[in-house]
MDAnalysis code that builds the backbone (N, CA, C; Angstrom):
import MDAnalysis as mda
import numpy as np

u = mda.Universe.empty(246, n_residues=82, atom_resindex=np.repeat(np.arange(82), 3), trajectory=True)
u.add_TopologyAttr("name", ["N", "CA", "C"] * 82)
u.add_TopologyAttr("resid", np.arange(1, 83))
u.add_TopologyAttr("resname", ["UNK", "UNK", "UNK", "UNK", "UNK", "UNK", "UNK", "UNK", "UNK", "UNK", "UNK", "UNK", "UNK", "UNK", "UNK", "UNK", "UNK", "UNK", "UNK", "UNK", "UNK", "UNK", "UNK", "UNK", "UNK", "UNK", "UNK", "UNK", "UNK", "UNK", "UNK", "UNK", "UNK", "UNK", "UNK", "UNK", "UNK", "UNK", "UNK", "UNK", "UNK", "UNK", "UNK", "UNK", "UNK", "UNK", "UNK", "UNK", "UNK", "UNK", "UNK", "UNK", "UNK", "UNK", "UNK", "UNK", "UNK", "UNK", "UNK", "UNK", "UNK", "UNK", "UNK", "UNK", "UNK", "UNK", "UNK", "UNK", "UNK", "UNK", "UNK", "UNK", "UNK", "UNK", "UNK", "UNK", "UNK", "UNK", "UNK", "UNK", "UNK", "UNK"])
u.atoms.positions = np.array([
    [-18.377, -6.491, 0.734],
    [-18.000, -7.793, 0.223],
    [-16.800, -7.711, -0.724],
    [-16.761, -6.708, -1.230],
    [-15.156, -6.265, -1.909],
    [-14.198, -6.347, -1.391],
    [-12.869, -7.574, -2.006],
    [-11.651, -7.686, -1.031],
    [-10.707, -7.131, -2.099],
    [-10.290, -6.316, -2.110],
    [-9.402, -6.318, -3.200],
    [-7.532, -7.010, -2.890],
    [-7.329, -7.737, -3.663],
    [-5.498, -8.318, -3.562],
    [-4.786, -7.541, -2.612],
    [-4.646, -5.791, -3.519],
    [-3.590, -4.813, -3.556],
    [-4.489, -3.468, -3.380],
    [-3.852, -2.464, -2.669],
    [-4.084, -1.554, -2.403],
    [-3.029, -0.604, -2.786],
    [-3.553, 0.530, -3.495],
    [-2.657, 1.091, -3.872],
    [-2.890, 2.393, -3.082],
    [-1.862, 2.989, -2.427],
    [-2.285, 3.709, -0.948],
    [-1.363, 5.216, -1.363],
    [-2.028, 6.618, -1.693],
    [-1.251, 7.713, -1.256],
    [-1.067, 8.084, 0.130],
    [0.093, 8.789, 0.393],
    [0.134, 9.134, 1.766],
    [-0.530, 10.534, 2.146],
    [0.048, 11.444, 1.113],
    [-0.553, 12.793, 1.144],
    [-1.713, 12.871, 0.540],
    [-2.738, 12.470, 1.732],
    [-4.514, 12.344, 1.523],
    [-4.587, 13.321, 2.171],
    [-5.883, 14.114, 1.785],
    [-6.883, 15.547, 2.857],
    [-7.352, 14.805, 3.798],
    [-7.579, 15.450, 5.162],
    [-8.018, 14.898, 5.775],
    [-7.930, 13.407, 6.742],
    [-7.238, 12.681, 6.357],
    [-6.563, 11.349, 6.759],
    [-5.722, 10.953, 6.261],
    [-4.457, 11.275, 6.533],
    [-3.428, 10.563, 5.724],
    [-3.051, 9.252, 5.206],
    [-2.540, 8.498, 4.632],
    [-2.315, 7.126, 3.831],
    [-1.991, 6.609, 5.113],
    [-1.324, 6.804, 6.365],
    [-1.044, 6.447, 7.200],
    [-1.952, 5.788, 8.019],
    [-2.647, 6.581, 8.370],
    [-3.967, 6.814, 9.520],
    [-4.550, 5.252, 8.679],
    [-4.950, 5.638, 7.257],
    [-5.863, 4.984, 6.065],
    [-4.931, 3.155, 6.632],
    [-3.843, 3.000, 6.210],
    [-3.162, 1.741, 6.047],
    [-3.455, 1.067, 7.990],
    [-3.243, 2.033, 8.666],
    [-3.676, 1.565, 10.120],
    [-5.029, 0.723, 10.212],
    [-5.991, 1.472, 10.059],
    [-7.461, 0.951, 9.826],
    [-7.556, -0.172, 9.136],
    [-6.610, -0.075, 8.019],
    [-7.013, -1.374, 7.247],
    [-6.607, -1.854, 7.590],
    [-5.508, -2.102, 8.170],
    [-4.482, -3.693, 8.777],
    [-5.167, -3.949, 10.195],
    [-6.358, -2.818, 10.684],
    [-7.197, -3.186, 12.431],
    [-8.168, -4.588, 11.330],
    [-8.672, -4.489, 10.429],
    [-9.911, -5.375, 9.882],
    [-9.104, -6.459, 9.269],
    [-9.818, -7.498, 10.333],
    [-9.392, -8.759, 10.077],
    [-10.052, -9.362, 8.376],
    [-10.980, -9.213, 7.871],
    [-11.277, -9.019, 6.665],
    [-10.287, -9.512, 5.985],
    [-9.120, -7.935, 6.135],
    [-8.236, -7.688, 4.888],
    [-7.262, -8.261, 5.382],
    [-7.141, -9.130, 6.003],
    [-5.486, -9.455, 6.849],
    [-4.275, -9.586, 5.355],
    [-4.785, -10.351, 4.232],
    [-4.011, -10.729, 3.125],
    [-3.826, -9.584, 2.612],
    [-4.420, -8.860, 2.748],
    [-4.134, -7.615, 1.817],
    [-2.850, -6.996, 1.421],
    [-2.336, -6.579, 0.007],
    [-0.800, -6.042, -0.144],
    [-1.434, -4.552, 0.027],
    [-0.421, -4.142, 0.827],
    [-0.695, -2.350, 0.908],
    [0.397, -1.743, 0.269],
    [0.133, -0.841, -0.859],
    [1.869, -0.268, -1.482],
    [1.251, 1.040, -1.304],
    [2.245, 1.750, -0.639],
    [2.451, 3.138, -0.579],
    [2.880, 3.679, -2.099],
    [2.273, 4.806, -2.478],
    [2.328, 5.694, -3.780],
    [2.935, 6.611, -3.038],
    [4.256, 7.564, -3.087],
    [4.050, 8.581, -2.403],
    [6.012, 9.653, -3.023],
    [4.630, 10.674, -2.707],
    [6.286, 11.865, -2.905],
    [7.221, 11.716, -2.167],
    [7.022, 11.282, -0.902],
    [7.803, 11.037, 0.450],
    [8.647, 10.350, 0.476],
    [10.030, 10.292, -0.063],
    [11.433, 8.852, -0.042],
    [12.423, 8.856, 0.807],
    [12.249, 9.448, 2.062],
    [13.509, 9.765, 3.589],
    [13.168, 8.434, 3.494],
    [14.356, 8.056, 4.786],
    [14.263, 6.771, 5.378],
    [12.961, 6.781, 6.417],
    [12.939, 7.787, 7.092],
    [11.997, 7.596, 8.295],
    [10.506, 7.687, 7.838],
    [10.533, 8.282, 5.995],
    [9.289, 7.817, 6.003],
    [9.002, 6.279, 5.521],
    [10.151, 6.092, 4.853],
    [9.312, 4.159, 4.765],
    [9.736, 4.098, 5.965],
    [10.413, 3.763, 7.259],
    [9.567, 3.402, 8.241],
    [8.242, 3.807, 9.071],
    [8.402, 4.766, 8.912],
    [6.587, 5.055, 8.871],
    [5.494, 4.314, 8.455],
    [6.197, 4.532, 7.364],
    [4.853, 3.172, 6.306],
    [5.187, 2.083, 6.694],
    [5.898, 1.742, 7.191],
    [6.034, -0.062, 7.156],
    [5.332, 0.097, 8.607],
    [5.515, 0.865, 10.027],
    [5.016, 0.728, 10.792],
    [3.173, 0.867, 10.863],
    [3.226, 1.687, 9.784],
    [1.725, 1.923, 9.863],
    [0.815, 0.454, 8.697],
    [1.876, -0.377, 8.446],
    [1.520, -1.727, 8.025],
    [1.383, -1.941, 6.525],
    [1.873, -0.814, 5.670],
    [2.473, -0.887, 4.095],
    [3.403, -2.207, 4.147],
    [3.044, -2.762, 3.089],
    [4.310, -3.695, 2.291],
    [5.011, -3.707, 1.661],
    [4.582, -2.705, 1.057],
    [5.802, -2.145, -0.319],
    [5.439, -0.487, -0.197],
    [6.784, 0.248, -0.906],
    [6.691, 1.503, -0.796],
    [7.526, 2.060, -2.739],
    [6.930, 2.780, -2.954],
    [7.328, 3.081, -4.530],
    [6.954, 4.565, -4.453],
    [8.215, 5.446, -4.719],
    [8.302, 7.022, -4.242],
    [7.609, 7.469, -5.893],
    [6.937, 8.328, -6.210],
    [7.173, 9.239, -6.666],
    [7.738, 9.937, -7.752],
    [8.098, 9.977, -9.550],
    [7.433, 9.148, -10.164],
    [7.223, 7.909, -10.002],
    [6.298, 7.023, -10.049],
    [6.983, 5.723, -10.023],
    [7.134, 4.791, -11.122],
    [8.230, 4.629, -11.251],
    [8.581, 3.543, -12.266],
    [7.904, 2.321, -12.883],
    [7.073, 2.406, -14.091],
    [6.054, 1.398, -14.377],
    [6.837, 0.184, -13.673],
    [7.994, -0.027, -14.332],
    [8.550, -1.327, -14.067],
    [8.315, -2.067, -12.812],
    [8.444, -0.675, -11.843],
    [8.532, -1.476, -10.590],
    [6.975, -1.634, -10.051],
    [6.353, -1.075, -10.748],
    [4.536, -1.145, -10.632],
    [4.387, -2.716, -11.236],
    [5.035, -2.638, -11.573],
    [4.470, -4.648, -12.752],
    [5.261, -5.335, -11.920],
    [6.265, -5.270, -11.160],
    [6.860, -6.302, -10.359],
    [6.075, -6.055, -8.973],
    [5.544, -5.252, -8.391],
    [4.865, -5.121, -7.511],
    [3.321, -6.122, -7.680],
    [2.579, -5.941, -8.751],
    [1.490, -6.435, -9.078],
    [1.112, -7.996, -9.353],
    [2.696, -8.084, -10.250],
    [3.090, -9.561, -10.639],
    [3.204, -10.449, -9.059],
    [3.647, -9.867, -8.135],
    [4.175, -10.261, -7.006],
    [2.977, -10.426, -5.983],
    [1.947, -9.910, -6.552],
    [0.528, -10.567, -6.090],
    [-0.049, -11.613, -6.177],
    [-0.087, -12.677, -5.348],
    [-1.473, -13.679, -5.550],
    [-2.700, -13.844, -5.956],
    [-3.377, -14.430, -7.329],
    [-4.502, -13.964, -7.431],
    [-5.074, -15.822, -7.194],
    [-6.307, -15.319, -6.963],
    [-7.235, -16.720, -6.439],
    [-7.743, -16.776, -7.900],
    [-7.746, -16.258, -8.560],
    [-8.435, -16.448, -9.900],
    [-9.584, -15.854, -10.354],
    [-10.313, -15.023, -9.155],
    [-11.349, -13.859, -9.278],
    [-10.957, -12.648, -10.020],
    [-12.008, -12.003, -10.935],
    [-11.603, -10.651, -11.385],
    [-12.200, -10.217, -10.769],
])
């Protein structure tokens, strides 16, 4: 019953990568609204297309910049649930 807004997604997971992970979630109609942001060491071009193909919305390399963490978050819809 947990929907959460935002997902905050590593890519370099054991066992299933953030990839595989963001696929699954964008198959469940559930989460269709869901924001998926990639966390990740990974900043080539071909890997944000990766992520965007594997259905990420946003991508933020590695450190990542609070700033752009609060414009990412801010840039969420909330229904008014905590």
């Amino acid at each position: 019953s947990f929907r959460p807004h935002v997902v905050l997604l590593d890519i370099g997971l054991p066992d299933m990568d953030g990839y595989e992970v963001a696929r699954q979630l964008r198959s469940q109609q559930r989460v269709e609204s869901l924001r998926l942001v990639a966390i990740t060491g990974y900043g080539q071009q071909s890997d944000r297309l990766r992520a965007q193909e594997a259905g990420f919305d946003q991508y933020l390399v590695k450190p990542v910049d609070p700033e752009a963490l609060h414009a990412v978050l801010d840039s969420v819809p909330s229904t008014g649930r905590h």
